[in-house]
C-alpha positions in Angstrom: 9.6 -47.5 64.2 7.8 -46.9 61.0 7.0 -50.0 60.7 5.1 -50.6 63.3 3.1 -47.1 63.3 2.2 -48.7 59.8 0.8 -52.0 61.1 -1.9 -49.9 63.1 -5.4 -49.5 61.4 -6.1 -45.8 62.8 -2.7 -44.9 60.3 -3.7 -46.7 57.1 -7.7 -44.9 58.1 -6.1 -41.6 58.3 -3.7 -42.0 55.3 -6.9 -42.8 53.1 -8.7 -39.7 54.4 -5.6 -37.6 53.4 -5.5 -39.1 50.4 -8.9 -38.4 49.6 -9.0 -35.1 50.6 -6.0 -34.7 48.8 -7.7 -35.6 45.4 -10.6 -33.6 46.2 -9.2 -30.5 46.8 -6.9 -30.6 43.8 -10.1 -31.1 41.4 -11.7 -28.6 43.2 -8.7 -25.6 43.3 -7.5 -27.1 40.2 -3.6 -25.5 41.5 -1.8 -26.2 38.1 -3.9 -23.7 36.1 -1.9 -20.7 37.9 1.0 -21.7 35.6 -0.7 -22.2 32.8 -1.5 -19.4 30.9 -4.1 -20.0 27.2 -3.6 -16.7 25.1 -6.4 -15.8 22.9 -5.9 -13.5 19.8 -9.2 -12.7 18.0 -9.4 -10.3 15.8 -11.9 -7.0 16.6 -15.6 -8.0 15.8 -17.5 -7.2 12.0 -20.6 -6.6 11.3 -22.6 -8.6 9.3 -22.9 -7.6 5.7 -26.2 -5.6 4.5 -28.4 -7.9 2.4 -29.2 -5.5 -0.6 -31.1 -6.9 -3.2 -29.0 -7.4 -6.7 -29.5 -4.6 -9.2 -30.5 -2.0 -6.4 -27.7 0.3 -4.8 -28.2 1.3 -1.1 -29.8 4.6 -1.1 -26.8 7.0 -1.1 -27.0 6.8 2.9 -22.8 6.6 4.2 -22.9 3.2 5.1 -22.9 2.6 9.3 -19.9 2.7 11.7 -19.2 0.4 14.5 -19.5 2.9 17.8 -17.6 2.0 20.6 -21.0 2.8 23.6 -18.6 2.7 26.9 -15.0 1.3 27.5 -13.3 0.9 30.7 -9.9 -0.4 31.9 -9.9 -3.7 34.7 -8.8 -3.1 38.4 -7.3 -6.4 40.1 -9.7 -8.3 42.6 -8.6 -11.6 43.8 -5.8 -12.1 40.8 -3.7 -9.4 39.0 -6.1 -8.5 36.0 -5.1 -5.9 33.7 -6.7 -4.8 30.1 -9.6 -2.6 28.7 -13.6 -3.7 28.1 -15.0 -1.8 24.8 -19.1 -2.3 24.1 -19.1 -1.9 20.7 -22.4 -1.3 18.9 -21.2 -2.8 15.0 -22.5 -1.6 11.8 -25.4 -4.1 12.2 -26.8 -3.3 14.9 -25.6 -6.3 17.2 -23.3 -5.9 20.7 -20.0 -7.0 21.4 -17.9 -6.6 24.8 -14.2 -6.8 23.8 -11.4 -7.4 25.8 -8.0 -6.2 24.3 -5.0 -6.9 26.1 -6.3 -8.9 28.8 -4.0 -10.7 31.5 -5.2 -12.1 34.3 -4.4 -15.6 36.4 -6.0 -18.4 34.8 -8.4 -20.3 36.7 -11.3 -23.2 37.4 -14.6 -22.5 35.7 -14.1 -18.2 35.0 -16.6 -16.2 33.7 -17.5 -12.9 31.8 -20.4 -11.3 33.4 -22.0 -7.7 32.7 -23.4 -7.0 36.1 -24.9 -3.5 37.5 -22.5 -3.7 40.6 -20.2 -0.8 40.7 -16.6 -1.9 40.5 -15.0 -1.4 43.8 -11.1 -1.6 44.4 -9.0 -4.1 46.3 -10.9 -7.1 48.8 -13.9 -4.9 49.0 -15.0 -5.4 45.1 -14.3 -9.4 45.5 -17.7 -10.4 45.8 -20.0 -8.0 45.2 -20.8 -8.9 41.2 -23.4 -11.8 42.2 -25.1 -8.6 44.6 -27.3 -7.8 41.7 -28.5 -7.9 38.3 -25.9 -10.0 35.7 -25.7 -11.5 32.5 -23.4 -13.9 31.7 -21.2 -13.8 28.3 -19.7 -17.5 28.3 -16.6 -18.7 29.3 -13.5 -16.5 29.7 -11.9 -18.1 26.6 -8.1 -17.1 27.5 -6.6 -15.6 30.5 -4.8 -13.4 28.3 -5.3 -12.0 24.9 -8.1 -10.1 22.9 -11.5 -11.7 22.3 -14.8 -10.8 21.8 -17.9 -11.9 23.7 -21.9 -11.2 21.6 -24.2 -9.2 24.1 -27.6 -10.5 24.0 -30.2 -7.7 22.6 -32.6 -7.6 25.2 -29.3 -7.0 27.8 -29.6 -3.5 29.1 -26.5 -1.6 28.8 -27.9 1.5 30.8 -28.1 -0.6 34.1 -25.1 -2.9 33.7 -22.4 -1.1 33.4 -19.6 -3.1 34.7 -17.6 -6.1 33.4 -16.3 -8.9 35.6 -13.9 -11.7 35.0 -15.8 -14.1 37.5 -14.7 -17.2 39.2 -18.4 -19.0 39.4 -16.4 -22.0 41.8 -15.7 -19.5 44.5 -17.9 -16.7 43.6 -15.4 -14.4 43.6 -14.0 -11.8 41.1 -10.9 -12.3 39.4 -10.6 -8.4 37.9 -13.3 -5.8 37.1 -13.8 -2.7 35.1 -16.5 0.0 34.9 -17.8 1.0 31.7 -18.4 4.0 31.0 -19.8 6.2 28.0 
């Protein structure tokens, strides 16, 4: 019986259109990543060192602190995502967002956006992140972990005041968390 169902065309046709869609969606869902989990462990972000000129001492002023600005702790969206955002302001005067303890579902091509969307819980905060204003980060460099991301100085912090683990295939967040002073 098998035989002869595969000595007709339409079978071999429709095997090759299985197989091809096969292969397409498994580049594009990328499945495997779901078990495999890439921990990142940076250490928290430092400031650049003053530049003082040699011989001169710097004015008696107490040297700057890094100021965490807003912190918030990530709701789940489309994946389990737990952890806290901090914006820190460091000695120098540059941003950082930093994740600490972050653990979320690894995935294809995430993100780390600061977006003026509020963050929203369950389905109905999927999707909203792209709404509005954003500013990608980079990459998510590990699904779990601490890490740090630079903020870019003309970003305003005063308008986006969320953090998004983003999925940019499927435009949809993984986790979220609203930062707030």
């Amino acid at each position: 019986m098998m035989g002869a169902l595969l000595r007709k065309p339409v079978v071999w046709v429709l095997l090759v259109v299985l197989a091809v869609v096969a292969a397409v969606a498994l580049a594009l869902f990328q499945p495997w990543l779901l078990f495999v989990d890439e921990t990142v462990n940076e250490s928290g972000p430092a400031a650049s060192a003053p530049q003082v000129p040699a011989g001169q001492a710097p004015g008696g002023q107490a040297p700057a602190q890094d100021q965490v600005l807003s912190s918030g702790s990530f709701v789940s969206h489309e994946h389990g995502t737990s952890g806290t955002a901090k914006v820190i302001r460091l000695a120098d005067g540059r941003r950082v967002l930093r994740l600490e303890d972050l653990d979320t579902s690894n995935g294809p091509d995430l993100r780390v956006w600061l977006s003026d969307q509020p963050v929203k819980e369950g389905t109905g905060g999927w999707f909203v992140f792209d709404d509005g204003a954003y500013v990608e980060l980079g990459k998510l460099k590990g699904n779990k972990g601490n890490q740090n991301y630079d903020i870019p100085a003309d970003a305003d912090l005063d308008k986006l005041t969320s953090v998004s683990i983003w999925c940019k295939r499927f435009s949809v967040s993984f986790g979220a968390a609203a930062l707030k002073a």
